[in-house]
Each structure stands twice: as structure tokens, then as C-alpha cells.
C-alpha positions in Angstrom: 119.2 63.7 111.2 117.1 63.6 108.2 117.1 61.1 105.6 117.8 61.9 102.5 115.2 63.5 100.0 112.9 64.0 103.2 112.6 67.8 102.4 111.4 69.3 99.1 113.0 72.7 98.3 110.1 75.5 97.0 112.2 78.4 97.3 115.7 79.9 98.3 117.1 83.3 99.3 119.1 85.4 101.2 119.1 87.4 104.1 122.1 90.5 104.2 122.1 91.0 108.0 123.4 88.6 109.1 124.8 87.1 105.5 122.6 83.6 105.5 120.1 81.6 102.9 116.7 80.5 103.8 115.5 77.6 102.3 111.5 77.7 102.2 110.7 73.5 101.9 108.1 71.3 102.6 108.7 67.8 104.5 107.7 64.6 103.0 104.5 63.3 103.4 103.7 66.5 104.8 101.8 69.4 103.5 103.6 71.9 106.0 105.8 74.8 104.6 109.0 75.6 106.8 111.5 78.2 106.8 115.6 77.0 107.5 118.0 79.8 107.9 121.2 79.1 107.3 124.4 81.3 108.3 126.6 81.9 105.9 130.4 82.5 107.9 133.4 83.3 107.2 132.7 85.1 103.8 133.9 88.3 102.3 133.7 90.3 99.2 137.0 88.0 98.6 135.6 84.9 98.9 134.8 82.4 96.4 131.5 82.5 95.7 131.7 78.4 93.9 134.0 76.9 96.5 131.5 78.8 99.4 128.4 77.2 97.5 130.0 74.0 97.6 130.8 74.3 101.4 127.2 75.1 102.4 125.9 72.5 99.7 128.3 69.8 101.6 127.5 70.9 105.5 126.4 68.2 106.8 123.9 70.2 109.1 122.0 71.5 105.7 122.7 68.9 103.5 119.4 67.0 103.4 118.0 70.1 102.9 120.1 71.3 100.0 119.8 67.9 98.3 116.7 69.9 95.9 118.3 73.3 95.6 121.8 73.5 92.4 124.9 74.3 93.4 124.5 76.9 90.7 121.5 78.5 92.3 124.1 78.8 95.3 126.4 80.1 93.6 124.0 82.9 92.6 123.3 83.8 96.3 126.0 83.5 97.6 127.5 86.2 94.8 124.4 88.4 95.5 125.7 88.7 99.4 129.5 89.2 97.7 127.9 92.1 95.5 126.2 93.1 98.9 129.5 93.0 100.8 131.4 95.2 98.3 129.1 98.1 98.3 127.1 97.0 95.3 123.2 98.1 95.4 121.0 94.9 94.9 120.0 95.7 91.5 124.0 96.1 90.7 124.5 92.4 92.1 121.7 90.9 90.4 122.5 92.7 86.6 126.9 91.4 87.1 125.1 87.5 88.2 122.8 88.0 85.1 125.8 88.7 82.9 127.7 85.8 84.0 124.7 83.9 83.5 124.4 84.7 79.9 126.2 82.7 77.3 127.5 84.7 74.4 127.0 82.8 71.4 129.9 84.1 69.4 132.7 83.5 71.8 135.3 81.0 71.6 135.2 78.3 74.2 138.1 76.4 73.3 140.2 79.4 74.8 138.4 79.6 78.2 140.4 77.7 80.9 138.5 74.8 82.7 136.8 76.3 85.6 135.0 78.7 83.5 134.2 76.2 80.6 132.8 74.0 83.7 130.7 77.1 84.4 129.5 77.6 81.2 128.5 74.1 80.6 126.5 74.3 84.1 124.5 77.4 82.8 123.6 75.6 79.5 122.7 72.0 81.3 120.6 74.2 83.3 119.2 76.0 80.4 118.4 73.0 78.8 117.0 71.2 82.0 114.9 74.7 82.1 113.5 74.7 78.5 113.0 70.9 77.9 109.3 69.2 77.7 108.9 66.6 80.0 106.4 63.4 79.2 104.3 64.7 82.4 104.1 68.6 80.5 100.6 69.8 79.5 102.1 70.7 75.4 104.5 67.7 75.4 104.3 66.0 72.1 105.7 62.5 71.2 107.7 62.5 67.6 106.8 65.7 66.6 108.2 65.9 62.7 109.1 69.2 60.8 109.1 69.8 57.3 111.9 72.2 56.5 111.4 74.5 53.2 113.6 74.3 50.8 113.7 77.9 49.2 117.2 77.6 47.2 118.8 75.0 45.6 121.3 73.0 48.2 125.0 73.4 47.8 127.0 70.1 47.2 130.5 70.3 49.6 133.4 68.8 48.4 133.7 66.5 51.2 130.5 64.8 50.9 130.8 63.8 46.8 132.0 60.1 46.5 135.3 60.2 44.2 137.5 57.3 43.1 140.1 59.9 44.2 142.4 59.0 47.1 143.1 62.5 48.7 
């Protein structure tokens, strides 16, 4: 068995035929690249893609190995091989994961039930994680301040304005 955080993930994928992900990683300490295949069973266009994710992410044959890679970027795969499974061409699959992926700025996620407002919290953590500047980053910058313009006059609300008024 491998202890933990002995393998560093580079890159993940999927194989159609038969349905598994390979995991391209690198052991610590040394500099040589492997391949792992894992077989993904017992999966249909039915399945769950999250809960499936999950399963591989928990195997404990693969899970040293998966410790680098997001359940999220599981998830992906493992809906690419569902897409796959249904019929879908792979530039189908990869446009429906790309709409899922996308958060629509304009809708209301106080009416989304609590698996998908898990979801969409997961794509903007990973967003975020994605995007931020790290202290090691070539451009990062320590305090940067911004002066904001202040074209038109600003707008006193109600709520703000100190009153002797008891509302």
C-alpha cells in the first residue's frame, strides 16, 4: 500500500473501451512519470455520475492515488463515459459537462434544492481556487489598492442616514 500523498497527480482521463480513468502521476521523490488505469464497473448511462466519482475517489485500491485529482474533475469523466454510453459523440458530452459547469449569474439559487446548490458552490470554489494569485505566483502583488472614480454624485439610502426616528 502507498502512503498517503506518495503520488502526485499531472493529468487524468478516460478510456471508452473498456469505460476506465488513467491517472498520469509522478511518485515522490521520484522524477518517473506513470500511467494507472483504473476500471470503471458497474456503470451505465443510468448511473450517477457524483455518487460513481465518489466510489472510485474512496476505492481503497486508488485512493492514494486520487488523493491530488477533485471529486469534481471525476465527476467530469465519469459524465463524459455516461455521455459516451448514451450514444452522445464526444464533442456532445464535453459541450452538456461545459453547460453544467457554467454558473448563470442571473439565476436564483435560493430555489435550487441542496444537491445542486452543493454543485454549484463546488464549481465556484473551484473557480475561485482556479483564478486566485498565490504568494509563490510570478504577478502576485501584496496590498494592491484601487482608486475607484467617482463620475456622479453618490446616492444617500434611507437606511444608512442616522435619524432620531425609531422605525
Amino acid at each position: 500500500a502507498r502512503t498517503a500523498m506518495a503520488c502526485i497527480a499531472k493529468k487524468c482521463g478516460i478510456r471508452f473501451k473498456p469505460p476506465s480513468i488513467i491517472l498520469i502521476y509522478e511518485e515522490k521523490d521520484k522524477e518517473k512519470t506513470r500511467q494507472r488505469i483504473m476500471p470503471v464497473r458497474n456503470f451505465s448511462k443510468f448511473s450517477d455520475c457524483s455518487i460513481a466519482a465518489e466510489q472510485l475517489k474512496n476505492n481503497p485500491r486508488h485512493k492514494a492515488y486520487l488523493e491530488g485529482v477533485s471529486l469534481r474533475q471525476l465527476e467530469k469523466l465519469h459524465s463524459l463515459l455516461k455521455g459516451h454510453l448514451r450514444g452522445e459523440s464526444l464533442a456532445e458530452s464535453l459541450e452538456k459537462v461545459q453547460r453544467e459547469e457554467t454558473i448563470d449569474p442571473e439565476e436564483d439559487m435560493n430555489k435550487l434544492d441542496d444537491k445542486e446548490l452543493a454543485k454549484r458552490k463546488s464549481i465556484m470554489d473551484e473557480l475561485f481556487e482556479k483564478n486566485r494569485k498565490k504568494k509563490d505566483d510570478p504577478d502576485f502583488i501584496y496590498d494592491v489598492e484601487v482608486e475607484f472614480p467617482q463620475d456622479e454624485q453618490l446616492e444617500s439610502c434611507g437606511w444608512d442616514v442616522e435619524s432620531g426616528e425609531e422605525v
